[in-house]
N, C-alpha and C positions, 0 to 999 in steps of 0.2 A: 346181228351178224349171222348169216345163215350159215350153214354146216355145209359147203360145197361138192366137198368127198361124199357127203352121205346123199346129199339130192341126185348126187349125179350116179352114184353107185346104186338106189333104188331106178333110177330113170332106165337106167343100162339094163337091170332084169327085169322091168316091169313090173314091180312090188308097189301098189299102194299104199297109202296109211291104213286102210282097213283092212287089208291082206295081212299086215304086217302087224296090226294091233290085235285082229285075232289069232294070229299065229306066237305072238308074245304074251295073250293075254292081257292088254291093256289099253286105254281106249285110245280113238284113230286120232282125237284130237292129239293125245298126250305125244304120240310119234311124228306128229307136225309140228310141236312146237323142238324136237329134237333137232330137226331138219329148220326153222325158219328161224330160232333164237341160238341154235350150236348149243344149246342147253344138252348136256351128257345126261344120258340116261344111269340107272344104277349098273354096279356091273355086270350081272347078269345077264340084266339087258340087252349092254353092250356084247357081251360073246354070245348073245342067240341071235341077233342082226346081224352082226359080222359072218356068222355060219352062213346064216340065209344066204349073206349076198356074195360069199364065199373072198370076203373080204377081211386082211388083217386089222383086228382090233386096233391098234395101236396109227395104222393108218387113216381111218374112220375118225378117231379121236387124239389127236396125237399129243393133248394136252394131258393126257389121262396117262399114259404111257407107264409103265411101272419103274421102279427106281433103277433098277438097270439101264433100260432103257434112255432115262434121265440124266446117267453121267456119263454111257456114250455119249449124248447130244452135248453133255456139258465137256469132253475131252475135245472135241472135236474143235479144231482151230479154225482149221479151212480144208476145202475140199478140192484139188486142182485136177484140171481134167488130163493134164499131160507134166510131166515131171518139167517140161523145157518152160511152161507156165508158170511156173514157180519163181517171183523176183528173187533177182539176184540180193535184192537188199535184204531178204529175207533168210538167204545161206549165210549172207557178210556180218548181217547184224546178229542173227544166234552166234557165230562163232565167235566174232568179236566182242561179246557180252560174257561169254562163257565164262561161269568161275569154280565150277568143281569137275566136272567131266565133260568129254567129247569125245565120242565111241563112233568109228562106224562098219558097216558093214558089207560086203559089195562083192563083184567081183572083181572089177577095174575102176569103176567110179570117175572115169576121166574127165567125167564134165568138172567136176569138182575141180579142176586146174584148168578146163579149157572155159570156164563160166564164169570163176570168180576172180577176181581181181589180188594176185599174189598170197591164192589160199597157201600156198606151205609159208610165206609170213607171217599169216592167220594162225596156221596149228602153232610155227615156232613162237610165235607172243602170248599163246594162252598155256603153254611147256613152261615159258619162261615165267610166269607170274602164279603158278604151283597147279593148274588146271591136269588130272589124268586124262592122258589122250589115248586111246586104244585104238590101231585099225585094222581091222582084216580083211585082207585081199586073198582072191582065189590063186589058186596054182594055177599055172596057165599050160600046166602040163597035164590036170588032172584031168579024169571022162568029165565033169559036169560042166566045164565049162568049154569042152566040145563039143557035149550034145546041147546047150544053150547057143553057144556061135551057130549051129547048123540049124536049131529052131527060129532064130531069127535072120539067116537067110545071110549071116556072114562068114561065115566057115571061122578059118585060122584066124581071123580078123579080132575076134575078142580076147584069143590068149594073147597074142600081138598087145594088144590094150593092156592087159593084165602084166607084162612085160614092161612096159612103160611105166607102171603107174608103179611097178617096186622101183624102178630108175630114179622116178622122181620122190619117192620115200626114202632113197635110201640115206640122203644129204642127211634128214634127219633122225637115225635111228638113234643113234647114241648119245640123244638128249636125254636128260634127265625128265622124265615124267612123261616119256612117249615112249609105248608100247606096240608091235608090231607080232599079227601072225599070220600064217597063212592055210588057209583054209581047202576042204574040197568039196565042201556040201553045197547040195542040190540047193540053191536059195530061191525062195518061190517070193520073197522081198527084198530091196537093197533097205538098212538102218540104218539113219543119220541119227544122235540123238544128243542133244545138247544139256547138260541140266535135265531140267523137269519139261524141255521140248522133244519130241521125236516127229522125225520126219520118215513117212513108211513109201515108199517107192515099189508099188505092185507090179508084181512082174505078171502078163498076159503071154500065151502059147501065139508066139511066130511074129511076135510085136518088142521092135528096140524098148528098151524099158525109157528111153527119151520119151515117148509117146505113148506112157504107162501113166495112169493113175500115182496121185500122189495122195495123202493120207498127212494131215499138219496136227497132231496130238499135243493133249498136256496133260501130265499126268497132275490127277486128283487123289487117287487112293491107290492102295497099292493089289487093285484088282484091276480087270476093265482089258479095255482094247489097248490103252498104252501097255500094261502092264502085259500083254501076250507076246506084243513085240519085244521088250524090255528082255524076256524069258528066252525069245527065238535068240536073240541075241548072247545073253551068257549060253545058252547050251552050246552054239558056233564057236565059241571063243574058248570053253573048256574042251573042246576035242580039236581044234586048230594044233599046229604047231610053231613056236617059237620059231621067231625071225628076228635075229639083233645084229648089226654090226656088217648085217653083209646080205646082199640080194638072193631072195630066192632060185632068181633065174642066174646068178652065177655060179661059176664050179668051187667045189669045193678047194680049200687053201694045200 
């Protein structure tokens, strides 16, 4: 099995086997059979070819990768190029599975009711059978989710969204085991996160997060790329404020 990254990244700079073996000190055959068998070199090796060719190590060799890098690769679910990509069977079946938690994070999130099929049935059955459900939704009066509507090129149109979307929460505020706050930070991610699933929804400058990067995690250890999100999330949730019994966007009693 040949090493492709690597023939194709010495072809790109013009580095022979003998350019390359006297420059590593070792012989021309030995860096041909790197290249025609994918045989990894020692490590050294490998980070003085990777310089040369000004190529990441771990790219070059991706078997070799180090443990980090390893249970990223092992967190990683699926990688969806646009949130609206994402089956539906894949929002319906985590929630509907759910048996200890369901957090999410957002500003408005309204796909989440315009995408799945009776999601506030969804939160109220996984409420009902002792599931913690927390959700935070933006103010739709605060700066960040003005200057995000005007970044994506819909002005008042997302706190409108954010408006709705406590409309439709607010049926179930005052179930037992559903939690609500509302937030004002700047979220540079929307978090869905089910259990030991998280779903990361990357927000891009002047692009609807519909046609954002999605990010499908599982958490393995309690480090890692789940676990950064996991963090962004309780810090949102400890500086949010309590919303129980009554909508944000209404006036007070």
């Amino acid at each position: 099995m040949t090493n492709e990254r690597l023939r194709a990244a010495m072809t790109a700079t013009g580095l022979t086997y003998e350019e390359a073996g006297e420059r590593l000190g070792v012989d021309p055959k030995t860096v041909q059979r790197w290249v025609s068998t994918a045989r990894p070199p020692y490590r050294r090796y490998r980070q003085q070819l990777a310089k040369i060719l000004g190529k990441d190590e771990v790219y070059l060799w991706p078997g070799k990768a180090n443990s980090v890098d390893r249970q990223a690769d092992s967190e990683l679910i699926a990688l969806y190029p646009t949130r609206s990509s994402v089956p539906v069977e894949t929002w319906s079946g985590l929630l509907s599975g759910a048996k200890e938690h369901i957090d999410i994070l957002a500003y408005a999130a309204s796909f989440l009711w315009d995408a799945i099929p009776d999601f506030t049935g969804l939160i109220k059955a996984a409420a009902e059978r002792g599931v913690q459900v927390r959700m935070l939704f933006g103010d739709p009066d605060c700066e960040a989710v003005k200057v995000r509507g005007e970044e994506e090129g819909i002005g008042d149109a997302l706190a409108g969204r954010c408006r709705l979307t406590w409309k439709y929460v607010e049926p179930i505020f005052d179930l037992e085991c559903i939690e609500a706050r509302v937030h004002t930070d700047t979220l540079y991610t929307t978090v869905v996160r089910v259990d030991e699933d998280l779903l990361a929804n990357v927000h891009q400058l002047g692009v609807p997060a519909g046609a954002a990067p999605v990010l499908h995690l599982k958490r393995i250890t309690g480090t890692g790329i789940h676990a950064s999100y996991e963090n962004v999330l309780e810090r949102s949730w400890t500086r949010a404020r309590p919303c129980k019994s009554q909508s944000p966007t209404d006036p007070p009693p």
